[in-house]
RODO-2510 file (C-alpha; in nm, 4 decimals, decimal comma):
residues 99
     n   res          X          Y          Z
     1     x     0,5639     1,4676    -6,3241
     2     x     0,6647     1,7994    -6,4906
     3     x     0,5536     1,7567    -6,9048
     4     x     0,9310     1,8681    -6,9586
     5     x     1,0721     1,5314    -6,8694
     6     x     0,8464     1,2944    -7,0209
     7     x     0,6860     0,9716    -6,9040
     8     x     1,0283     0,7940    -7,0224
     9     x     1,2141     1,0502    -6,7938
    10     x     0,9772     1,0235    -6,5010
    11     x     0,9198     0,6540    -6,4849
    12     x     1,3246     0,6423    -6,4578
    13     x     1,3513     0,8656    -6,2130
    14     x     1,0812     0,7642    -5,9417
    15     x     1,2117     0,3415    -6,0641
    16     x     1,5504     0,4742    -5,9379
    17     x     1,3966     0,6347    -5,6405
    18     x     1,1787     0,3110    -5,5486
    19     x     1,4535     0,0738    -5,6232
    20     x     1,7119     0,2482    -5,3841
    21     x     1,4126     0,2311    -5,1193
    22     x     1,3755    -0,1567    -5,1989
    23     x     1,7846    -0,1732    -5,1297
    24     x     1,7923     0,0120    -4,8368
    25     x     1,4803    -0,0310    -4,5652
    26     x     1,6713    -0,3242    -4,3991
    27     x     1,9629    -0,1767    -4,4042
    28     x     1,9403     0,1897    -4,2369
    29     x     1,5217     0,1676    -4,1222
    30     x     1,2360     0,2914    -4,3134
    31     x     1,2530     0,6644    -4,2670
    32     x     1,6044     0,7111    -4,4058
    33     x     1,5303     0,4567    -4,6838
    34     x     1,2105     0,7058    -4,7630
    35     x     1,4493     1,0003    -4,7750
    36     x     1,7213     0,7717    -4,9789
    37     x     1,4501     0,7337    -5,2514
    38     x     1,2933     1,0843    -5,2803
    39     x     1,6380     1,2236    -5,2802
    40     x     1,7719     0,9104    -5,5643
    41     x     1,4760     1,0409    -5,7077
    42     x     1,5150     1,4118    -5,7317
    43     x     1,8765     1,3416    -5,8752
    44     x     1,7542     1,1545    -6,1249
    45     x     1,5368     1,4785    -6,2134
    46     x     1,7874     1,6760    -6,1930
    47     x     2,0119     1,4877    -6,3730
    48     x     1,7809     1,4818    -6,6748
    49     x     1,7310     1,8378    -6,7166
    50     x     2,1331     1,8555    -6,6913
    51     x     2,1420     1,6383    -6,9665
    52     x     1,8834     1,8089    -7,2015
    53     x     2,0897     2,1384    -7,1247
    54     x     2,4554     1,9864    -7,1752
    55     x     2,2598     1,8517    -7,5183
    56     x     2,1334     2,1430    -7,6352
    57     x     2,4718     2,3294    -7,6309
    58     x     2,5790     2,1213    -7,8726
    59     x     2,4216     2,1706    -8,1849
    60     x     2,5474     1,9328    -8,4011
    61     x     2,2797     1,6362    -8,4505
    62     x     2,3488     1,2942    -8,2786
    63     x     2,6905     1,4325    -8,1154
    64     x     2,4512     1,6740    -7,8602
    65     x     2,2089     1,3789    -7,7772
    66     x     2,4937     1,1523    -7,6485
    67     x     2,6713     1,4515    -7,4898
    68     x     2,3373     1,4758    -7,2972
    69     x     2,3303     1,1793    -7,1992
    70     x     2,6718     1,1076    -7,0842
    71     x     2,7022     1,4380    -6,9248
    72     x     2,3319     1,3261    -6,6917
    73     x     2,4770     1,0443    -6,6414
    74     x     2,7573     1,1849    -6,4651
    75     x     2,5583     1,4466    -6,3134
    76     x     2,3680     1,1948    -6,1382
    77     x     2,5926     0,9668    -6,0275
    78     x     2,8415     1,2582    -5,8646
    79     x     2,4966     1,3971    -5,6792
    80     x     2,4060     1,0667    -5,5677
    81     x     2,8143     0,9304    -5,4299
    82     x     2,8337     1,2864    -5,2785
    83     x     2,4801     1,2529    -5,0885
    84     x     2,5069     0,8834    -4,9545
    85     x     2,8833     0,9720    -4,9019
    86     x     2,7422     1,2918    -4,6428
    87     x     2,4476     1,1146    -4,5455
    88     x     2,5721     0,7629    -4,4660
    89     x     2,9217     0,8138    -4,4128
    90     x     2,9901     0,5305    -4,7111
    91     x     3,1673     0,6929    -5,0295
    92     x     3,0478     0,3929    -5,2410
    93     x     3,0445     0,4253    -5,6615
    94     x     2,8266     0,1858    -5,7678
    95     x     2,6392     0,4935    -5,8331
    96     x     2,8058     0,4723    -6,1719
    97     x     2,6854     0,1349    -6,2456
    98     x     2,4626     0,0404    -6,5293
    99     x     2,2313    -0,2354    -6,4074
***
């Protein structure tokens, strides 16, 4: 894991990764839930550094960090609906959910 993320970052990300796995091997076969994951997981990377950069243009303490966050948030729920919308044909947005 890049030191830019943090282990709080990085454990999220590769949890989101494994946990989409988990959801999808019986569903579409082991190779595509593989793929699934790593992508889930890069998202979730991506997603972070999104929010650390929406953050940071806001420099007003407090208001920046939850601009961050929301903004990753979004950022990686729109990257993931779009890819399992392309890849599986299923525009599903429990992307967006919380738990």
């Amino acid at each position: 894991m890049p030191k830019s993320i943090g282990v709080f970052g990085g454990t999220t990300a590769v949890l989101d990764g494994g946990l989409t796995y988990l959801e999808r091997r019986d569903e579409y076969g082991e190779t595509s839930a593989v793929i699934d994951g790593a992508v889930h997981t890069g998202t979730a990377v991506g997603s972070l550094y999104a929010g650390a950069a929406i953050g940071s243009l806001i420099p007003i303490p407090v208001v920046g960090t939850v601009a961050g966050a929301v903004g990753g948030y979004l950022v990686n729920g729109i990257s993931n609906t779009l890819y399992d919308g392309f890849a599986h044909g299923e525009w599903n947005w429990d992307n967006f959910k919380l738990w």
